[in-house]
N, C-alpha and C positions, 0 to 999 in steps of 0.2 A: 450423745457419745457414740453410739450404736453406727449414726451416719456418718459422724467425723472418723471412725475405723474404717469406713467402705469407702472413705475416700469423695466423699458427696458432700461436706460440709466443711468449713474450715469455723473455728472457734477463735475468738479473744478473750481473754479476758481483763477485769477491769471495769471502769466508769465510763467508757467507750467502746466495748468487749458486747459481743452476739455473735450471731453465727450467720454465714450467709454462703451460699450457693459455691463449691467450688469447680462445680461442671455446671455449662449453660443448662437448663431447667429443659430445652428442646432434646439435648441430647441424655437426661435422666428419665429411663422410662421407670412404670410405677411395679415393674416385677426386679427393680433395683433396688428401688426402696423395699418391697416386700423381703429379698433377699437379707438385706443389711439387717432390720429390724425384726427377723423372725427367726432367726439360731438354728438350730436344729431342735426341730419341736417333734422327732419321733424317732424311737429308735426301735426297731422291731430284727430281733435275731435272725428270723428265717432269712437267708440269703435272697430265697425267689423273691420273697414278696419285699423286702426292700428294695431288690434290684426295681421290683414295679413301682411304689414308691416311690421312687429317684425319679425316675422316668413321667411318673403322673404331675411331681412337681415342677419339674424343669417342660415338661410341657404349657404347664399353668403360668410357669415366669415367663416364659415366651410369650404368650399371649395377654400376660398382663403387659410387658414390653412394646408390644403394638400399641400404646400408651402410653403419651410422655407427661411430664409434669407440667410441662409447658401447654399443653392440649388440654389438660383437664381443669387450671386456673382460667384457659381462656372460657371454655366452658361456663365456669360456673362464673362466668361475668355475666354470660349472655342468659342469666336465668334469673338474676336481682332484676 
């Protein structure tokens, strides 16, 4: 559900009904998927230190971002 809100998955439902990929898997990096499926997991008053906060994660999506979906299935092909 999480995915299909961020726009990454499209749903059926039914006896022929799953879900599957609505962005090519090359162009979903995994600080997308981090994004969609982690909410806001902190909330801290102080101004400063949220501001850094903000800053430490959206650093961290970037760099998980340098990472697609598509690179990391191919990956774990080349490891069976």
């Amino acid at each position: 559900m999480l995915l299909h809100k961020a726009g990454l998955i499209e749903q059926k439902k039914g006896p022929h009904g799953g879900a599957k990929l609505k962005v090519a898997a090359k162009q979903i990096g995994l600080g997308d998927v981090f994004e969609a499926s982690a909410g806001d997991w902190l909330s801290i008053e102080d101004k400063a230190v949220s501001a850094w906060i903000k800053k430490v994660r959206g650093d961290a999506v970037a760099a998980m971002n340098e990472h697609t979906l598509s690179g990391v299935v191919k990956r774990m092909k080349k490891t069976k």
